[in-house]
DSSP file (Angstrom, degrees, kcal/mol; ACC not computed):
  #  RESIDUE AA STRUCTURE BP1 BP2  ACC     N-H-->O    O-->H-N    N-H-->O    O-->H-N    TCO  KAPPA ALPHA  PHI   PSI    X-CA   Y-CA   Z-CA
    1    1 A X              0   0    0      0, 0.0   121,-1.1     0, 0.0     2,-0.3   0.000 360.0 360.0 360.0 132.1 -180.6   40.0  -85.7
    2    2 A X  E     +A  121   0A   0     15,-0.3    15,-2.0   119,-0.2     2,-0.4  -0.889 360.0 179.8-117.6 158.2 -180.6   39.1  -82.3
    3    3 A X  E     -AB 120  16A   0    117,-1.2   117,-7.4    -2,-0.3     2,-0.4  -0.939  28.4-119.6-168.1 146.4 -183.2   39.6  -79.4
    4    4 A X  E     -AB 119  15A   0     11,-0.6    11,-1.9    -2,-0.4     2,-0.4  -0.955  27.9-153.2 -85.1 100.8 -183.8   39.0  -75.7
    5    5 A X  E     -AB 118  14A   0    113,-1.7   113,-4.1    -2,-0.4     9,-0.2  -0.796  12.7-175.3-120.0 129.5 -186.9   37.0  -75.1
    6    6 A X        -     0   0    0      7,-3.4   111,-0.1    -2,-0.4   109,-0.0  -0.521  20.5-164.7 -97.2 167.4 -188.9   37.4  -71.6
    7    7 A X        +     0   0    0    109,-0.2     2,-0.5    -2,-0.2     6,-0.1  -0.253  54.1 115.5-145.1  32.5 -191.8   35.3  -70.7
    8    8 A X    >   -     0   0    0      4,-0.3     3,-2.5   108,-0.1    -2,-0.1  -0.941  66.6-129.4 -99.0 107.7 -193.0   38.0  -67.5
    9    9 A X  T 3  S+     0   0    0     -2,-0.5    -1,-0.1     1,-0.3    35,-0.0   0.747 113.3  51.9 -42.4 -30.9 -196.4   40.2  -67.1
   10   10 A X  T 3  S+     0   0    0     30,-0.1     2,-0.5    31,-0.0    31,-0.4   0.515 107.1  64.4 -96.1  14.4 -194.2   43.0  -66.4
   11   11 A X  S <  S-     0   0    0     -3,-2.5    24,-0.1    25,-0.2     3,-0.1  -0.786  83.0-101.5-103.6 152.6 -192.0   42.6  -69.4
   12   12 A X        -     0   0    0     -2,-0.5    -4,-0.3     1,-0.1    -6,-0.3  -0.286  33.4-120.7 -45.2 154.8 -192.1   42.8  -73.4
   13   13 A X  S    S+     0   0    0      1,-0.2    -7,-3.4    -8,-0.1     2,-0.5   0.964  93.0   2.4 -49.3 -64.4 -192.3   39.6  -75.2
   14   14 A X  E     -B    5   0A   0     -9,-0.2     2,-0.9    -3,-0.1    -1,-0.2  -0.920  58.1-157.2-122.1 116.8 -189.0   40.4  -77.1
   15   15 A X  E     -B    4   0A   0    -11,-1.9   -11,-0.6    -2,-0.5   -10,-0.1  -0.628  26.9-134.3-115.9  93.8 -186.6   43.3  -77.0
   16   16 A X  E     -B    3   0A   0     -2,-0.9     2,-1.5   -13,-0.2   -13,-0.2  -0.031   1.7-141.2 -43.6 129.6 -184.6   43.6  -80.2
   17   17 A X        +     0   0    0    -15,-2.0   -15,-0.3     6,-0.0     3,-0.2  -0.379  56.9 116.4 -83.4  64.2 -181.2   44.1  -80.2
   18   18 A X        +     0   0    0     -2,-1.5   -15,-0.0     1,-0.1    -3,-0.0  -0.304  45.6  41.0-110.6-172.8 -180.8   46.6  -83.0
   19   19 A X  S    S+     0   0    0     -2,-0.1     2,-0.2     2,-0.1    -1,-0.1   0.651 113.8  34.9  34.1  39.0 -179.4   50.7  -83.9
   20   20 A X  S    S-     0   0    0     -3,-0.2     3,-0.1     1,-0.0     0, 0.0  -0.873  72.0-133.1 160.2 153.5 -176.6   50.4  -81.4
   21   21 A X  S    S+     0   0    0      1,-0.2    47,-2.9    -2,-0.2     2,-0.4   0.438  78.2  68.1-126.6  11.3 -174.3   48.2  -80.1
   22   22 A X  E     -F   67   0B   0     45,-0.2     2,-0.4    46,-0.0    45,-0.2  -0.954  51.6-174.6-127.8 120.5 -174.3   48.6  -76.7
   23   23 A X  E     -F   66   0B   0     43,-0.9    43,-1.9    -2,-0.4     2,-0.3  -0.910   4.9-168.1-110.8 116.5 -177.1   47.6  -74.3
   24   24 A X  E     -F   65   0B   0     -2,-0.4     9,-1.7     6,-0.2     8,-1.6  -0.840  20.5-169.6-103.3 167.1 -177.2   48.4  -70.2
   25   25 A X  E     +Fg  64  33B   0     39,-2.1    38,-3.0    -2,-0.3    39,-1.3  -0.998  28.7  78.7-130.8 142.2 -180.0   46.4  -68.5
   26   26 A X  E    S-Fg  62  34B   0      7,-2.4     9,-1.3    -2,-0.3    35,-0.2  -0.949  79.4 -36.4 156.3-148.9 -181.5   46.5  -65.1
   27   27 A X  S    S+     0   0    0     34,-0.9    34,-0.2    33,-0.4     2,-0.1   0.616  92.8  66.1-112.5 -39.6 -183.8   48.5  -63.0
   28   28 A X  S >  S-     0   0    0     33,-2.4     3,-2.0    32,-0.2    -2,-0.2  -0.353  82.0 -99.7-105.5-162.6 -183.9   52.1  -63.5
   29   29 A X  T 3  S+     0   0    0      1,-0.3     5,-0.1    -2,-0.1    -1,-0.1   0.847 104.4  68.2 -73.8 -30.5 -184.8   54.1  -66.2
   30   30 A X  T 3  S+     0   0    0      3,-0.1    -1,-0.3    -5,-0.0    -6,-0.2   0.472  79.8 123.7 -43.4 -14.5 -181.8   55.2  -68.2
   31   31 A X    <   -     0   0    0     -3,-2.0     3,-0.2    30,-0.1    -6,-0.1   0.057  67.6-143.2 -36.4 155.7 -181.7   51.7  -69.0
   32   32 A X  S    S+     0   0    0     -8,-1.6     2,-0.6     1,-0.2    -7,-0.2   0.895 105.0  17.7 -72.8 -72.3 -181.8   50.5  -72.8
   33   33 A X  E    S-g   25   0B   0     -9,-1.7    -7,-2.4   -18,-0.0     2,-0.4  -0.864  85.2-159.5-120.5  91.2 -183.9   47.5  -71.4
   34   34 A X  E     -g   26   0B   0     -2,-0.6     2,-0.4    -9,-0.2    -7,-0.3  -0.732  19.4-120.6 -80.7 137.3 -185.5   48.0  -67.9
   35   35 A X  S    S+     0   0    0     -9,-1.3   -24,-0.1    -2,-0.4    -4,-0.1  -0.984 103.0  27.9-129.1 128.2 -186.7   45.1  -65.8
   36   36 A X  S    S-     0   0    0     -2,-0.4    -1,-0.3   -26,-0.1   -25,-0.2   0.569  91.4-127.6 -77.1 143.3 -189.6   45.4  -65.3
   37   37 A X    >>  -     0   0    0    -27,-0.3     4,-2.4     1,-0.2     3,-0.7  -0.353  32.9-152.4 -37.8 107.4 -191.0   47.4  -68.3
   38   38 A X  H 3> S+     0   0    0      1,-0.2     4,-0.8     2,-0.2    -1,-0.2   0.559  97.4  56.3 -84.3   9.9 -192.8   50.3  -65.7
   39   39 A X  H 3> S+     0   0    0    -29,-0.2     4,-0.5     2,-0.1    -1,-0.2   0.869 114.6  39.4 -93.8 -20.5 -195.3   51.1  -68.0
   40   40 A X  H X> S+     0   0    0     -3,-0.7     3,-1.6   -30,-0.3     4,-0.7   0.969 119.1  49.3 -51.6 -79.6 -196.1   47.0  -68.0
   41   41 A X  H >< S+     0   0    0     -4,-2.4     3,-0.9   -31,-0.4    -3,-0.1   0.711 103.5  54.7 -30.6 -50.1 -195.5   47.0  -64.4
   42   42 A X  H 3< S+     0   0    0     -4,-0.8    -1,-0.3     1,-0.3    -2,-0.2   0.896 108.5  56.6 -74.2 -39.6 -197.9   50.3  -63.2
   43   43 A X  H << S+     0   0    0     -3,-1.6    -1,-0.3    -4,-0.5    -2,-0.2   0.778  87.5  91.0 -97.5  -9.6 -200.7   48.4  -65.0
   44   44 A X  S << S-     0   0    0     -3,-0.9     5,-0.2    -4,-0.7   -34,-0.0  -0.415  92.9 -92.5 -53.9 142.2 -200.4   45.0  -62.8
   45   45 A X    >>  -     0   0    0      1,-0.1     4,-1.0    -2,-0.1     3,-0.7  -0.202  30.4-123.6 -35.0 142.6 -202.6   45.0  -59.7
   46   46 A X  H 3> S+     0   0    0      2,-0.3     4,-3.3     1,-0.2    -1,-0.1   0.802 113.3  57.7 -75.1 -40.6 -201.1   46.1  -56.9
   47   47 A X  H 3> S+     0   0    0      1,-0.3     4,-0.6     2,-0.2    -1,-0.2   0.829 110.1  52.4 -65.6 -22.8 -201.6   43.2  -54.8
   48   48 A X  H <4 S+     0   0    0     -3,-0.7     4,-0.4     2,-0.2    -2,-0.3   0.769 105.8  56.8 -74.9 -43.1 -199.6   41.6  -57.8
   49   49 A X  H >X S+     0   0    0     -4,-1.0     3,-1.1     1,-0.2     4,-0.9   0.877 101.2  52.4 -31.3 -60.2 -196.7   44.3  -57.6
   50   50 A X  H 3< S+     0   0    0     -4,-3.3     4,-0.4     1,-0.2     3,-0.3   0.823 105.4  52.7 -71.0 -27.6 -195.9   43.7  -54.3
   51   51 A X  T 3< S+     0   0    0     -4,-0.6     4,-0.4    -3,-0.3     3,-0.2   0.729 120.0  43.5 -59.1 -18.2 -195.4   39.3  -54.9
   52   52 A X  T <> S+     0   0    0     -3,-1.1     4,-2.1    -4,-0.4    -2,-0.2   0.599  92.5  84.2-119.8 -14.6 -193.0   40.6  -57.7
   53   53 A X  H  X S+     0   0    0     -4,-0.9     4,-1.8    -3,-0.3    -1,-0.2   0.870  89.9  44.4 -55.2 -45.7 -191.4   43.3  -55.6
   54   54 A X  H  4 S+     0   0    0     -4,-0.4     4,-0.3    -3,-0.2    -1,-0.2   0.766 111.8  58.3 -78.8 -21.5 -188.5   40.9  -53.7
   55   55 A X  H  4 S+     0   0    0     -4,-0.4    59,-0.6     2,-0.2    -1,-0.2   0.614 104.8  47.1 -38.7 -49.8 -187.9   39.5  -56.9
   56   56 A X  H >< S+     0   0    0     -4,-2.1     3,-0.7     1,-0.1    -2,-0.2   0.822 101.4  66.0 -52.2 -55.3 -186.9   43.1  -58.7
   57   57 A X  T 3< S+     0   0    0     -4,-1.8    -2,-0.2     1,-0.3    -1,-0.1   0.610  83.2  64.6 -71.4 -11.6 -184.9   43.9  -56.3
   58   58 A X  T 3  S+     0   0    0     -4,-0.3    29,-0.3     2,-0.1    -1,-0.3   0.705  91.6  84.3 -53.3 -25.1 -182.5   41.1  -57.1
   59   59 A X  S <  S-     0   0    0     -3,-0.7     2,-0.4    28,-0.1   -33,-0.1  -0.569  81.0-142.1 -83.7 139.5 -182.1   43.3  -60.6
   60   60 A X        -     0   0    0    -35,-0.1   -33,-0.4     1,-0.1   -32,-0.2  -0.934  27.2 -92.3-107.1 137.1 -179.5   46.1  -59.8
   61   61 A X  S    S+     0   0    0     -2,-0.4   -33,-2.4   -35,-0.2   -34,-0.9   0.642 121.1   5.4  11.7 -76.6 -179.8   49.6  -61.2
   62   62 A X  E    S+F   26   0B   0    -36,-0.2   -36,-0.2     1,-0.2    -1,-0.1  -0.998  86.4 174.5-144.4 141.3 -178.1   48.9  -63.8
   63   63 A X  E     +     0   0B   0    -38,-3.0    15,-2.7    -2,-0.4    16,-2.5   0.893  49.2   0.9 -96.9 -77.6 -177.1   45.1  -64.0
   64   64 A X  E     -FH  25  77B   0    -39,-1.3   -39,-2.1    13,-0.3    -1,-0.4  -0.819  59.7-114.6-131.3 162.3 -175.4   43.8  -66.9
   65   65 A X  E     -F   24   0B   0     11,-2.8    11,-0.2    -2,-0.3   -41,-0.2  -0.824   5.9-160.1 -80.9  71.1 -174.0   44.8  -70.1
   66   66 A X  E     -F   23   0B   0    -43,-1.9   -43,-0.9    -2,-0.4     2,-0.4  -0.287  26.9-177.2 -60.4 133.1 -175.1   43.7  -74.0
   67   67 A X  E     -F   22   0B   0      7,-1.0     2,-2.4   -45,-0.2     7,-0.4  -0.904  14.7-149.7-146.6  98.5 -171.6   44.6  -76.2
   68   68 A X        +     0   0    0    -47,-2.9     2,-0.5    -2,-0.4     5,-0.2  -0.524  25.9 167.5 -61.1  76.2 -171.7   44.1  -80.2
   69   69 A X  B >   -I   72   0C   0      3,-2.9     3,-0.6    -2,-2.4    -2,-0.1  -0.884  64.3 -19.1-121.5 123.0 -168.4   43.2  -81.5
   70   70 A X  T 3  S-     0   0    0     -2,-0.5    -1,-0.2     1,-0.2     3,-0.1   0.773 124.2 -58.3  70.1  14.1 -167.4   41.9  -84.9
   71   71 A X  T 3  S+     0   0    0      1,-0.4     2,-0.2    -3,-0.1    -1,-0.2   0.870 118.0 114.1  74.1  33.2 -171.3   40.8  -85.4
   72   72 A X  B <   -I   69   0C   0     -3,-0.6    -3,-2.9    -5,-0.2    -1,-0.4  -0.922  63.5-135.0-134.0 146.8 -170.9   38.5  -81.9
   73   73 A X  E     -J  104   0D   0     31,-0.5    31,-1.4    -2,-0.2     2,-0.2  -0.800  23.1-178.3-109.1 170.9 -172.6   39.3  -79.1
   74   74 A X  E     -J  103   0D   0     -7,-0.4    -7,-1.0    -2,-0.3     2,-0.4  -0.863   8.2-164.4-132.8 163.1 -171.1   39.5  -75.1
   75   75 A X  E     -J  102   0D   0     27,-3.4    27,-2.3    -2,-0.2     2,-0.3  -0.995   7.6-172.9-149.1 150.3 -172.8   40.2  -71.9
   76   76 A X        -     0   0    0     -2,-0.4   -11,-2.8   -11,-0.2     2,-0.7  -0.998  29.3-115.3-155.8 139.1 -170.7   41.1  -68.9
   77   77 A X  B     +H   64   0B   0     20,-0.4    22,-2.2    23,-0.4   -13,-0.3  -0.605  45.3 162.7 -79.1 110.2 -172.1   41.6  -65.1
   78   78 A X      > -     0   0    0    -15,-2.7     6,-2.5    -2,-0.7     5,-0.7   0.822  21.0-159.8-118.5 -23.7 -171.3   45.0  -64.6
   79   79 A X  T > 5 -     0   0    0    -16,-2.5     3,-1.1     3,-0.3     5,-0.1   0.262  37.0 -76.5  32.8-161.7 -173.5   46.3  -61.5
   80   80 A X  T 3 5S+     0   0    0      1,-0.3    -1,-0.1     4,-0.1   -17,-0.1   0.747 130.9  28.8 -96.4  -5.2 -174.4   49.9  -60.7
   81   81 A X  T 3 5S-     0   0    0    -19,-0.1    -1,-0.3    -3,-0.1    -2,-0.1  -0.222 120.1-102.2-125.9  53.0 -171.4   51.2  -59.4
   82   82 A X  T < 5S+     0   0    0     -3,-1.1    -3,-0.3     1,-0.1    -2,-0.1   0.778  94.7  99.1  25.3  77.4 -169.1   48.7  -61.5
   83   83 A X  S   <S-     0   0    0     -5,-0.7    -4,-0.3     0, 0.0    -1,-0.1  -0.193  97.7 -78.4-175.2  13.3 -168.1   46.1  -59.0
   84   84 A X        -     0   0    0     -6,-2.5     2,-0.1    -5,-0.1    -4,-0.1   0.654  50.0 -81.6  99.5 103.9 -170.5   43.7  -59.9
   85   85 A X    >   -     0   0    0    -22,-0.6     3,-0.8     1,-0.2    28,-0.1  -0.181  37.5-121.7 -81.2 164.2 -174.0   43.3  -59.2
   86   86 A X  T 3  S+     0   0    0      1,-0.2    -1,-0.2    -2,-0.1   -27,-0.1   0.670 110.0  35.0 -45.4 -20.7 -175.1   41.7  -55.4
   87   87 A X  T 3  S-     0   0    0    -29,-0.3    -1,-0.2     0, 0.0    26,-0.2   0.564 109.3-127.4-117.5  -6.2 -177.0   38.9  -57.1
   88   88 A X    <   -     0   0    0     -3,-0.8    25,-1.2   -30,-0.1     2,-0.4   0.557   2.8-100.2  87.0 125.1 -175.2   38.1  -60.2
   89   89 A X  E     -C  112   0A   0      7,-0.3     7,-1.6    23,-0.2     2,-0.3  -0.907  41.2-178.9 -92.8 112.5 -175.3   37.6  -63.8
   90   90 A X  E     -CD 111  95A   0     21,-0.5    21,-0.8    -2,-0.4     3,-0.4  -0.922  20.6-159.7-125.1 156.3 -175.5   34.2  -65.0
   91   91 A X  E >  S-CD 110  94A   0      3,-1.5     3,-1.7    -2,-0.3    19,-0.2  -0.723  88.7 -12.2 -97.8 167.7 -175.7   32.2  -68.7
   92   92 A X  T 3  S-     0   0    0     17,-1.2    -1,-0.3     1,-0.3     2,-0.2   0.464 130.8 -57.9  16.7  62.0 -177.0   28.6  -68.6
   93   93 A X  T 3  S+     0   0    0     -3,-0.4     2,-0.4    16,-0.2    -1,-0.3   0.059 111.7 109.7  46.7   1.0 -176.7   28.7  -64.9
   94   94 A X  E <   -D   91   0A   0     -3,-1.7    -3,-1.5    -2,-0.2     2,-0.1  -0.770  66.2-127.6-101.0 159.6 -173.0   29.5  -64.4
   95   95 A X  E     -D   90   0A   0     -2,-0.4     2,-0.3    -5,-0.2    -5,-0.3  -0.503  22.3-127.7 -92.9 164.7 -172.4   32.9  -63.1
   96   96 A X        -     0   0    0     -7,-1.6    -7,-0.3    -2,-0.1     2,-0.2  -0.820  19.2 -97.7-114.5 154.4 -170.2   35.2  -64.7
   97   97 A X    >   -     0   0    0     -2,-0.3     3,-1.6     1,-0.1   -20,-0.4  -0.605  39.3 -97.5 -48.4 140.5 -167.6   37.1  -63.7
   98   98 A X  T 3  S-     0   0    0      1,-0.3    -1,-0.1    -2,-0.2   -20,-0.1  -0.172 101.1  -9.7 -76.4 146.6 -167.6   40.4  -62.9
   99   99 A X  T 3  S+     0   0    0    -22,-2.2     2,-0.6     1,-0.2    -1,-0.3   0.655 103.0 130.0  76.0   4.0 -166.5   43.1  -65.6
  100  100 A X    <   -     0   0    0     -3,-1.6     2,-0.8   -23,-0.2   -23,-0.4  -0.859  63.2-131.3 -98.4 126.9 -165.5   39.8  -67.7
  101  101 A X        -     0   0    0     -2,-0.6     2,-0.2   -25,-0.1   -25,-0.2  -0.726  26.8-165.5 -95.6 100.1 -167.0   39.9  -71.1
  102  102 A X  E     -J   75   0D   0    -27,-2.3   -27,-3.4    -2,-0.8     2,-0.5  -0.668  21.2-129.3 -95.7 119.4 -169.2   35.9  -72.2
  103  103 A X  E     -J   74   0D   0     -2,-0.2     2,-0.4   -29,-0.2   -29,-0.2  -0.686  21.0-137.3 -88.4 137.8 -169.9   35.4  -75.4
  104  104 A X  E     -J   73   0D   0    -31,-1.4   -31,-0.5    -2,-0.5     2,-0.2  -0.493  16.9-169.7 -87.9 146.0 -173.6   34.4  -76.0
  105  105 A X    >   -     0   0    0     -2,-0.4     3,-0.8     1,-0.1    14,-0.2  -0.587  39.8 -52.1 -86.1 161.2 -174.6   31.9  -78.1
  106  106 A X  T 3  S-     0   0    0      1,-0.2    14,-0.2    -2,-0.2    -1,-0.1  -0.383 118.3  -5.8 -10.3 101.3 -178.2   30.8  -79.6
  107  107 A X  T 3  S+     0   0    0     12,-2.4     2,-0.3     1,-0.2    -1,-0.2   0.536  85.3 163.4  84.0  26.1 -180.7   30.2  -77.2
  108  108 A X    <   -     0   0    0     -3,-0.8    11,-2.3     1,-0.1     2,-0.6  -0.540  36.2-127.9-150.3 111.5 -178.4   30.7  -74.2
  109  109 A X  E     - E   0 118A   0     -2,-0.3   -17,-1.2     9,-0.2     2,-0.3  -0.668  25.5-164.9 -81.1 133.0 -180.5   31.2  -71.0
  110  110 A X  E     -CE  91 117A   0      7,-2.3     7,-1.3    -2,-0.6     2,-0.4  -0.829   6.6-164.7-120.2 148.6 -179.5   34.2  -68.9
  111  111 A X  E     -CE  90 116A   0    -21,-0.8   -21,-0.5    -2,-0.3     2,-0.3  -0.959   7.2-174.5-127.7 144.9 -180.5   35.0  -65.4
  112  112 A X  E >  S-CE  89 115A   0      3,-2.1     3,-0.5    -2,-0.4     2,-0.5  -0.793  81.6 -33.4-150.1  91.6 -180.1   38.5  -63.6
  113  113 A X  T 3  S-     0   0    0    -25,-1.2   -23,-0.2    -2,-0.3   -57,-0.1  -0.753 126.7 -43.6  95.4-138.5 -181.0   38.2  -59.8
  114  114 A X  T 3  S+     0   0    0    -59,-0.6     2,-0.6    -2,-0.5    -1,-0.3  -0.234 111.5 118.4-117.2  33.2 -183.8   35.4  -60.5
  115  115 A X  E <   - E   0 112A   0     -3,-0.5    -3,-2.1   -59,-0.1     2,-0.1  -0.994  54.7-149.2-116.7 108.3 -185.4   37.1  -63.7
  116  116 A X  E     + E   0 111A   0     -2,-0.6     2,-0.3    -5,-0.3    -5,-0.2  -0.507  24.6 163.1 -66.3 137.5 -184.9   34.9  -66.5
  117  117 A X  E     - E   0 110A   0     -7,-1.3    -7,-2.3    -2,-0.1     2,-0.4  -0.984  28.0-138.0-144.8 166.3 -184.4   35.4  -70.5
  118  118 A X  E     -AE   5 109A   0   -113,-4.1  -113,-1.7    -2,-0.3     2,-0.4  -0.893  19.2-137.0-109.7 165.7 -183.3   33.6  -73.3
  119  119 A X  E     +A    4   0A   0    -11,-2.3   -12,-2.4    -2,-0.4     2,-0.3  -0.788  33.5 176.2 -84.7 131.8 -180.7   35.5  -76.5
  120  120 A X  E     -A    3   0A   0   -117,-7.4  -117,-1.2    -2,-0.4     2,-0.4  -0.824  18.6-168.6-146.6 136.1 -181.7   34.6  -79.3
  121  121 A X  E      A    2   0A   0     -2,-0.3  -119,-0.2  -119,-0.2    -2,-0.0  -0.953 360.0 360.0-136.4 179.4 -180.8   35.3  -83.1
  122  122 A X              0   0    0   -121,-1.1  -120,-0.1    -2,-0.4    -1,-0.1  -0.163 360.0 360.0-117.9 360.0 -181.9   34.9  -86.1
């Protein structure tokens, strides 16, 4: 099984990556995986919302792409109107290309805007 691991006040610990094989991430709600979790988010302090705010907005609508194939997983920078989002999806600090589909490995840090997580499975 594999899973996304956050370490953020407005996120889950961990979001399994299960009952599907396709995952979008990124800002609004139709998301599989929203950054930030808004039911997490509403309950930070306000004065704490707004430090986290320029930070969010690095996350696009809808960011990147999780893709299940052949029991490997890929993640590919997709942005909200497909062209790639404005801040970039990158693993272990190289950025990806857009619409280009990287496969992740174990423990393999991923960055979207400047909101960090690691993949991990099991």
């Amino acid at each position: 099984m594999a899973k996304l691991v956050f370490n953020y006040p407005f996120m889950e610990r961990e979001y399994k990556l299960e009952g599907k094989d396709t995952f979008y991430i990124g800002r609004i709600n139709s998301n599989d995986i929203t950054i930030p979790s808004y039911p997490l988010f509403s309950k930070l302090p306000q004065a704490s919302q707004k430090l986290l705010i320029n930070d969010l907005a690095k996350v696009s609508r809808i960011h990147a792409k999780l893709t299940k194939k052949e029991d490997k997983w890929y993640i590919e920078d997709i942005g909200t109107k497909g062209l790639g989002s404005n801040f970039g999806t990158f693993v272990n600090g190289l950025r990806l290309e857009v619409k280009k589909p990287y496969l992740l490995q174990n423990n393999d840090k991923i960055r979207l805007g400047t909101i960090e997580f690691i993949f991990l499975e099991e």
